[in-house]
Steps between C-alpha positions, in 0.01 A plus 500: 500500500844621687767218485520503870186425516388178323659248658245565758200599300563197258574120552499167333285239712394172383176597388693775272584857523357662854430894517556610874157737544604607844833627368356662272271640721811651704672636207249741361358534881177378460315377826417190445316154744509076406336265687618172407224286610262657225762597262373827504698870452397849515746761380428850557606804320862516438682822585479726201131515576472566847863710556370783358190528759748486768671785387200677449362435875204533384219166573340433159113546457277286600122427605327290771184474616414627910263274700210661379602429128566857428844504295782716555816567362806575639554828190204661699659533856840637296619757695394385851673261734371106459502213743513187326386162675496166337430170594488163336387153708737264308 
């Protein structure tokens, strides 16, 4: 852990030592959410996993299903131009 660094990424509270997860999260650039009225944190994956796909510009592979239930994957239409449409209702 850098020097410059811990004060903010460790702390004495009254309950003991804290670990700042958020900093953390910063440091090693790793997207991260908290909601505090369930307690609850998602971290996704930090930077030296998804950097290199950047660089790359290439999507990784994946599958869904059409509305017919027929499944496709996007390493079939490589080559050709894709629209890609999502939605979500939340």
């Amino acid at each position: 852990m850098p020097d410059a660094r811990r004060a903010a990424l460790i702390r004495d509270g009254a309950s003991g030592t804290l670990f700042n997860l958020a900093e953390f999260a910063r440091m090693i650039e790793q997207p991260f959410a908290h909601d505090d009225g369930t307690a609850v944190w998602y971290f996704g994956p930090a930077a030296w996993d998804w950097k290199d796909r950047l660089a790359s510009r290439q999507a990784p592979d994946f599958s869904l299903p059409d509305l017919a239930g027929h499944v496709h994957t996007l390493s079939e239409l490589r080559g050709k131009k894709v629209f890609l449409l999502f939605w979500a209702s939340w």
